[in-house]
N, C-alpha and C positions, 0 to 999 in steps of 0.2 A: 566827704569830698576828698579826693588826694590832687596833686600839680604833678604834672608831665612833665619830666626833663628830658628837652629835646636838645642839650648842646653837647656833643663829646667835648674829650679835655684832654690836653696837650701833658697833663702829669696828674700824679696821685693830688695832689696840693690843689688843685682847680678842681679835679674830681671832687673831693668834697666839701669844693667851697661851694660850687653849685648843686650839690645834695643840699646841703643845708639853707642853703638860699627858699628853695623851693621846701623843705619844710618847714621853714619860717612863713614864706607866704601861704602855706595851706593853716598854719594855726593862727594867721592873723584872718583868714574869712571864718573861720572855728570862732575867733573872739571877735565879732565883729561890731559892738556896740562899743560906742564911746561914751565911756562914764574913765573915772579916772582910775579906779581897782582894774578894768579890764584893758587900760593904758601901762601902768605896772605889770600887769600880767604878761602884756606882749615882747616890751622890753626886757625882763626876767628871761622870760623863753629865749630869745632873739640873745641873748648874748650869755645864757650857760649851759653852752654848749662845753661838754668836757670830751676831747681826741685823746686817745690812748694808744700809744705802737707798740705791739708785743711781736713777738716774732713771727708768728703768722696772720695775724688778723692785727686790722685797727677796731679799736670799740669806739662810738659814740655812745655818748649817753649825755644826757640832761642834768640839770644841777644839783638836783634832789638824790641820784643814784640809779635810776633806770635806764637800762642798758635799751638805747633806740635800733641801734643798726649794728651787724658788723660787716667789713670789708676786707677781702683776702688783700694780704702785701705779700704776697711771694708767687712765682714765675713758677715755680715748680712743685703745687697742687696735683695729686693725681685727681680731682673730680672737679676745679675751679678756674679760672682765668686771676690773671692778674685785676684787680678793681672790680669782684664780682662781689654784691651786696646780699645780704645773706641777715635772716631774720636771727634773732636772741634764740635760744634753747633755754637758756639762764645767764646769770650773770657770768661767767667767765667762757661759754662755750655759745656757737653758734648754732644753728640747726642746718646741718649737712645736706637735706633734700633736697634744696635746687635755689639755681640762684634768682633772686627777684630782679634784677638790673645789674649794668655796671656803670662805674662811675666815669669810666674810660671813654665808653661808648656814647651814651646817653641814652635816649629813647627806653624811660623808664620813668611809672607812675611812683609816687613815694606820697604817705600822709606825713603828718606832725609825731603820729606815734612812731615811723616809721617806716619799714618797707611791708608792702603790702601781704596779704596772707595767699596760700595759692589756691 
């Protein structure tokens, strides 16, 4: 299942507050049993999230080390938009071939793993 973010955002800072919002509620129907291990699990998820600003891209990534999303921060991309969300290649680089959403805009599916495959 992935969640639909339907709100654009007024800044990068909202952009992905509501990225993450909406991956948090895609991996809370992923763990949808209440037992108490799958009540730590949700909260774990739900709150390590790690933001990283490098000079082009932001990284999310999760608590453990995997790199979920990245997001172009810069205006002056020749293939991307400011706030376009862009799958992992690996851990320090994104995959170039086209963007999955942006975060600016809205109107974009996103899972818990991340942004979707094309």
């Amino acid at each position: 299942m992935s969640v639909y973010v339907k709100e654009s955002a007024k800044d990068m800072a909202e952009g992905l507050s509501n990225m993450e919002t909406a991956m948090i509620a895609d991996y809370n129907h992923f763990m949808y049993k209440d037992s108490e291990n799958h009540a730590t699990m949700r909260y774990e998820y739900a709150t390590g999230f790690e933001v990283t600003f490098g000079s082009k891209y932001i990284k999310i990534c999760e608590r453990r080390g995997s790199v979920l999303a990245f997001v172009v921060n810069v205006e002056n991309d020749k293939k991307f938009k400011l706030g376009d969300i862009l799958k992992p290649a690996g851990y320090n680089a994104p995959a170039r071939n086209k963007a999955r959403g942006n975060i600016l805009k809205g109107g974009y599916p996103i899972n818990w793993t991340g942004p979707l495959y094309l």
